[in-house]
C-alpha positions in Angstrom: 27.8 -46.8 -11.3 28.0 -47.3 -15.1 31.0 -49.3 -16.6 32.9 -47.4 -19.4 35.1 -49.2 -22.0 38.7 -47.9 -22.6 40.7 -49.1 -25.3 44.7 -49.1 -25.6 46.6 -48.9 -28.5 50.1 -50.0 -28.0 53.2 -51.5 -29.2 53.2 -55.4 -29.1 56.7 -55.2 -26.4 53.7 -52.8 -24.1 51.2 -55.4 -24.6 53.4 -58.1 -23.4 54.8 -56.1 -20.5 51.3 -55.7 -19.3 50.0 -59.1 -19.7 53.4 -60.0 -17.3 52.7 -57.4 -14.9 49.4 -58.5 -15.0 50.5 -62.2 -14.6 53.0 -61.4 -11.4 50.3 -59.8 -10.0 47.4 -62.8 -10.1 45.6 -60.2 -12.1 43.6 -60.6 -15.2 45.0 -57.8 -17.7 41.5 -55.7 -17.6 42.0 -55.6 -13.6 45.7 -54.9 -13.4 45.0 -52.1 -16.0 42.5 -50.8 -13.4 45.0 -51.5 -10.6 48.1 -49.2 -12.2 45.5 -46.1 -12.6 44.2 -46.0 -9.1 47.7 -46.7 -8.0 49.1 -43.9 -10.1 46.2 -41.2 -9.0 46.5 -42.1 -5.3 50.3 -41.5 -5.7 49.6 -38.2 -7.8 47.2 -37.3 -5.1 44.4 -37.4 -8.0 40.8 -37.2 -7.8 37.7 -37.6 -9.9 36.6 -33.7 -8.8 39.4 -32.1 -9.6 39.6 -32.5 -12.8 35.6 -32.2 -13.7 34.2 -28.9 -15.5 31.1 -27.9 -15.0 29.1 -26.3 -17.0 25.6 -23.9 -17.0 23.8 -24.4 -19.9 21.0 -21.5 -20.5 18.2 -22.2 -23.4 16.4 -19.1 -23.9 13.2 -20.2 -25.5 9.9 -18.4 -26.4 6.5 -20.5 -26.4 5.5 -22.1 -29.6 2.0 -23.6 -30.4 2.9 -27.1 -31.8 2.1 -27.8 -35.0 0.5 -30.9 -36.0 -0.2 -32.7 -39.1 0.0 -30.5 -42.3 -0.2 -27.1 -40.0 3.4 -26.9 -39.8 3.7 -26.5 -43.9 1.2 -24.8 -44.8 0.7 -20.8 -43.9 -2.8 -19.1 -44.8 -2.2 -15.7 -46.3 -4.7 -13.3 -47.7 -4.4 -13.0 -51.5 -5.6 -9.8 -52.6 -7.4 -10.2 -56.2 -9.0 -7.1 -58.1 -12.4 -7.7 -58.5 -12.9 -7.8 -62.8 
């Protein structure tokens, strides 16, 4: 599992109502944050999977030689000179 940050931008009266929910609860403000949103899904009846898209990415490629060094800016072409 791989912790993501979320940042809240709210009005100072929000930020003070959560800090005194948080403060009720013998939370710190991080974990009553995390508390209201699984509360709020389990009471929505809200999952992870339902809300997921998936999606089939197809690359359609055709082989290339790699080109090293100066190879990759330089073409050889035939010059054709009149012989004088």
């Amino acid at each position: 599992m791989t912790h993501k940050s979320l940042f809240i931008r709210c009005s100072e009266e929000t930020y003070k109502l959560a800090h005194a929910l948080a403060k009720k609860e013998n939370r710190s403000l991080n974990k009553q944050m995390i508390h209201m949103i699984h509360s709020l899904a389990d009471d929505k009846n809200v999952t992870v999977d339902d809300h997921v898209v998936k999606e089939e990415v197809i690359v359609h490629t055709s082989p290339v030689e790699p080109k090293w060094g100066l190879t990759g800016l330089v073409e050889t072409k035939k010059q054709d000179f009149d012989d004088q």
